[in-house]
BAKE-591429 format. One record per residue (C-alpha): residue in three letters; residue number from 1; x, y negated, z. Coordinates in pm, whole numbers, plus 32768, in hexadecimal, padded with zeros to 4 digits. Layout:
BAKE-591429
{type:ALA&seq:NUM&X:X&Y:Y&Z:Z}
...
This chain:
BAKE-591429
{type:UNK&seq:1&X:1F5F&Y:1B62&Z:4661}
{type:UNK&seq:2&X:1E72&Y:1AA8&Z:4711}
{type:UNK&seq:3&X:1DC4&Y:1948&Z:46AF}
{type:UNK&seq:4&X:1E29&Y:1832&Z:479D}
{type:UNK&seq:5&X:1CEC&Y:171F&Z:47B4}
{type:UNK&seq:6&X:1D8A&Y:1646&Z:46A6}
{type:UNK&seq:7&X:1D69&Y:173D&Z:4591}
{type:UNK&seq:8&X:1C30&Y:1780&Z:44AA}
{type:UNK&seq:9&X:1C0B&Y:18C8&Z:4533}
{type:UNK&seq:10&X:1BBE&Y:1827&Z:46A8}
{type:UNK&seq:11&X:1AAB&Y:1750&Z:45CF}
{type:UNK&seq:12&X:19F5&Y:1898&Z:4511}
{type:UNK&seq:13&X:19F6&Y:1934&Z:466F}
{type:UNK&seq:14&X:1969&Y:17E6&Z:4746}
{type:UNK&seq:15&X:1851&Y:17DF&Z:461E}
{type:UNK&seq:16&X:17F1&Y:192A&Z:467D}
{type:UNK&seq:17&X:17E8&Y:1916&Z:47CB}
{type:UNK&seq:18&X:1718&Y:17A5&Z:4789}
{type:UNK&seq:19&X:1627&Y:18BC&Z:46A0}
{type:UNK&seq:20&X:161D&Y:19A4&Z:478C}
{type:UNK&seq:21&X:15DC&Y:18A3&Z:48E2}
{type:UNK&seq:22&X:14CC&Y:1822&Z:482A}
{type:UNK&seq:23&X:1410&Y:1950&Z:47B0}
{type:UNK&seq:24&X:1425&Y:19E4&Z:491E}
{type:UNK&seq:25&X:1383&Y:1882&Z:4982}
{type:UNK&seq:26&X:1290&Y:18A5&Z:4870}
{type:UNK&seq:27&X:121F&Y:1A08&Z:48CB}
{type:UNK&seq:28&X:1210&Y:1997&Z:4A34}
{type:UNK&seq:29&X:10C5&Y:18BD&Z:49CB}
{type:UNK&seq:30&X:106F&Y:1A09&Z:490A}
{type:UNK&seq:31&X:107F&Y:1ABE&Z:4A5F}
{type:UNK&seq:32&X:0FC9&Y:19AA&Z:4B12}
{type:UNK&seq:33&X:0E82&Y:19B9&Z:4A37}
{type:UNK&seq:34&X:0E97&Y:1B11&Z:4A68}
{type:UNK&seq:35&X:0EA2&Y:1B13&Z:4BBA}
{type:UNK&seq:36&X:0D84&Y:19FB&Z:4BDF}
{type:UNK&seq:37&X:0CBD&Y:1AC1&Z:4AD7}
{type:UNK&seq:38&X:0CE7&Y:1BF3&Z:4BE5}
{type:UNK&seq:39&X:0CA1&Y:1B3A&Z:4D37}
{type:UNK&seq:40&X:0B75&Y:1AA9&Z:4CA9}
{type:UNK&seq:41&X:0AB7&Y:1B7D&Z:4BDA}
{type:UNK&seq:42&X:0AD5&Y:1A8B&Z:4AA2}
{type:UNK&seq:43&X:0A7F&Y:1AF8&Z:4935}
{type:UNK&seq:44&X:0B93&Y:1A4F&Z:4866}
{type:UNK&seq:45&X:0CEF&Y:1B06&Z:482B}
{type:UNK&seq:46&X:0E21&Y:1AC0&Z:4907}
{type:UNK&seq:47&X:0EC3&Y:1A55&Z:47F3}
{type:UNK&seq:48&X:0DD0&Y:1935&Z:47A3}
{type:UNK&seq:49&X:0DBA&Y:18B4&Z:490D}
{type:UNK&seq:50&X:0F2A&Y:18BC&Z:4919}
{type:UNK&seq:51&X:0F55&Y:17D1&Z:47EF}
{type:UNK&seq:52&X:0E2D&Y:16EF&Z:4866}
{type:UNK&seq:53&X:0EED&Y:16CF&Z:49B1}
{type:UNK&seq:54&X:0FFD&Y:1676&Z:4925}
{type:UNK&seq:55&X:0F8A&Y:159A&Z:482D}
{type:UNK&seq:56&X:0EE1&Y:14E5&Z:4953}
{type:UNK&seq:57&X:1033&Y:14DB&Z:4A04}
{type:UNK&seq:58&X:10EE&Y:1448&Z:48A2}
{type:UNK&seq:59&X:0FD0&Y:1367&Z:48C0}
{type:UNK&seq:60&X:0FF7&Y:1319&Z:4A1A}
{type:UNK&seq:61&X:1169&Y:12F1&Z:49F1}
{type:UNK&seq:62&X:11BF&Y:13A8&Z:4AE6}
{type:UNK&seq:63&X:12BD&Y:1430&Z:4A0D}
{type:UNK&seq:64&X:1372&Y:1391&Z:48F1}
{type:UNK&seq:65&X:1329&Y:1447&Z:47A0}
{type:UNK&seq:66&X:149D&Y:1496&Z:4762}
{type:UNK&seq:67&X:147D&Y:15A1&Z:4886}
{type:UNK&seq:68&X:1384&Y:1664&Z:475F}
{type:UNK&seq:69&X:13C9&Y:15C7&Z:4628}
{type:UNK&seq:70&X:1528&Y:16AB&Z:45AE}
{type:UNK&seq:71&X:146D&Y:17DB&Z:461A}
{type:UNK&seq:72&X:12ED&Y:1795&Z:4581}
{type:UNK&seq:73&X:139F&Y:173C&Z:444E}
{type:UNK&seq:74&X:1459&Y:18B3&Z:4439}
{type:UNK&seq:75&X:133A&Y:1953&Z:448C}
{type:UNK&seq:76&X:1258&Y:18B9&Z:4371}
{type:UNK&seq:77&X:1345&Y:18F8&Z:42A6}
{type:UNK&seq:78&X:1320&Y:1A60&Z:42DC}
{type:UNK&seq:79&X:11B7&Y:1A47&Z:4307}
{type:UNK&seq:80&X:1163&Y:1B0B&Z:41A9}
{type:UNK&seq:81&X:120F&Y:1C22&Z:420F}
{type:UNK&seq:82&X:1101&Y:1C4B&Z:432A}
{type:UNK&seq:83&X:1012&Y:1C63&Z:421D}
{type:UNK&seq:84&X:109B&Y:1D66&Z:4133}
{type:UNK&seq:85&X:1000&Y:1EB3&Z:423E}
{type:UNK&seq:86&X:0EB0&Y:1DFC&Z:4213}
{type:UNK&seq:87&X:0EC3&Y:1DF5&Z:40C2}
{type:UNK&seq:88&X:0F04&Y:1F42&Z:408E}
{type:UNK&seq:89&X:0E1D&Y:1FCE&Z:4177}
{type:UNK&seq:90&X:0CEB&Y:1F33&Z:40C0}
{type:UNK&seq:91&X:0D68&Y:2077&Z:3FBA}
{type:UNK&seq:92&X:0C82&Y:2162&Z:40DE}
{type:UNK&seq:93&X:0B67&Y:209D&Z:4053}
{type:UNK&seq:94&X:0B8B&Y:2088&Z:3F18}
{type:UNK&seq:95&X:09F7&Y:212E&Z:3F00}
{type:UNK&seq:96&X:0990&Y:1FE8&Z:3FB4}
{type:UNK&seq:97&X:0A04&Y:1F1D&Z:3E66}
{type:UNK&seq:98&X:0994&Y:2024&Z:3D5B}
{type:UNK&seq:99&X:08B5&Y:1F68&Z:3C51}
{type:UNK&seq:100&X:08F4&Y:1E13&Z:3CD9}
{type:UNK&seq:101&X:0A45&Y:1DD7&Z:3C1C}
{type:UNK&seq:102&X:09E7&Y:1CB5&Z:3B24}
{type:UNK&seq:103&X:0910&Y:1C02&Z:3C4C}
{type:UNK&seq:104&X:0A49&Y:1C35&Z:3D4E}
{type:UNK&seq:105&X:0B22&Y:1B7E&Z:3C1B}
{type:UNK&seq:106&X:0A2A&Y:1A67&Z:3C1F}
{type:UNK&seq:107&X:0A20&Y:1A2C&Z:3D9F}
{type:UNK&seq:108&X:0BA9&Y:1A30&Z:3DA3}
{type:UNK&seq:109&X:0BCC&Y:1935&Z:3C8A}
{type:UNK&seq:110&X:0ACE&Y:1852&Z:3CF8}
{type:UNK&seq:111&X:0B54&Y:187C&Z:3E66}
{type:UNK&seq:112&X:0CAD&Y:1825&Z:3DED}
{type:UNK&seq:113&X:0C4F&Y:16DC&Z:3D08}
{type:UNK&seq:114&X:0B76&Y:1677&Z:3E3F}
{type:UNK&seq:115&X:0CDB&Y:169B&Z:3F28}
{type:UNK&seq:116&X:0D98&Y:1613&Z:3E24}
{type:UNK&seq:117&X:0CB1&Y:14EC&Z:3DF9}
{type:UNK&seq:118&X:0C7A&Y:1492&Z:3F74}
{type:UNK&seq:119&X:0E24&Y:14C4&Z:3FB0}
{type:UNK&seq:120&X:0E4D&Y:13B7&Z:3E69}
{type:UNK&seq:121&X:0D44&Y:12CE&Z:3F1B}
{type:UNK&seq:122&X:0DB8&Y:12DE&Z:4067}
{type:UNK&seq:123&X:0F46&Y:12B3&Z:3FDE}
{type:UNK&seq:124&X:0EC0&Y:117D&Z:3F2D}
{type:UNK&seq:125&X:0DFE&Y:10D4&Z:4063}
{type:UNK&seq:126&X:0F2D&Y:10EB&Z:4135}
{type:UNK&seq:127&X:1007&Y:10BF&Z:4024}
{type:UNK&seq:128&X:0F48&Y:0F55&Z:401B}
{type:UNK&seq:129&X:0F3C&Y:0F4A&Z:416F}
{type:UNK&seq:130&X:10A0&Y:0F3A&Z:41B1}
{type:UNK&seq:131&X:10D1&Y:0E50&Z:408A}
{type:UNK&seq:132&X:0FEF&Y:0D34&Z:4149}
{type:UNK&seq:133&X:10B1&Y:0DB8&Z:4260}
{type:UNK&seq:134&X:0FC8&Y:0E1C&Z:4356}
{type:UNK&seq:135&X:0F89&Y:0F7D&Z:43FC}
{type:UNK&seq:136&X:0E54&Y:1028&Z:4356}
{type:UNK&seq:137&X:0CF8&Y:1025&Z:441D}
């Protein structure tokens, strides 16, 4: 049995297609900074040019942000899973980190209280800052 467009099957499959429309637009900026990076010889990745361009362009407004937003938001919420093969390749060099276990325990602790620290800040400036009711600077 099929769904007609008034049942919540139609919706499910519209999000998807509104998930998929916007990663193929997102990758498309991907594909763009590659291509630039190519054409002119440029030493940043693909990826990164990409994502400045269209930053630029959200900037611009030469799109509205709803054309990304669904799709960014999916994607960083996946974005740890992209992490998990680096992780476990640092295992090949495990030599690299022999000996400098209690000094690799203080870097990552004090590297953590220093993120924490800056996020609580920052949270709290804006946090103000939309209180007063004004954008922050």
């Amino acid at each position: 049995m099929e769904n007609s467009p008034g049942t919540k099957g139609g919706a499910g499959e519209m999000k998807v297609l509104i998930f998929l429309l916007q990663f193929i637009f997102i990758y498309g900026f991907f594909l763009l900074g590659q291509l630039l990076r190519e054409l002119f010889d440029i030493h940043l990745p693909g990826s990164i040019l990409g994502f400045m361009l269209m930053f630029i362009a959200l900037v611009l407004k030469l799109f509205p942000l709803r054309f990304v937003e669904s799709g960014a938001t999916l994607l960083l919420s996946l974005l740890p899973l992209f992490f998990i093969p680096a992780t476990v390749g640092v295992i090949d060099y495990l030599d690299v980190f022999t000996g400098k276990g209690a000094f690799l325990i203080v870097i990552i602790i004090f590297s953590t209280l220093l993120t924490m620290a800056g996020s609580g800040w920052l949270s709290q400036y804006m946090g103000r800052q939309a209180k007063a009711g004004k954008e922050p600077e």
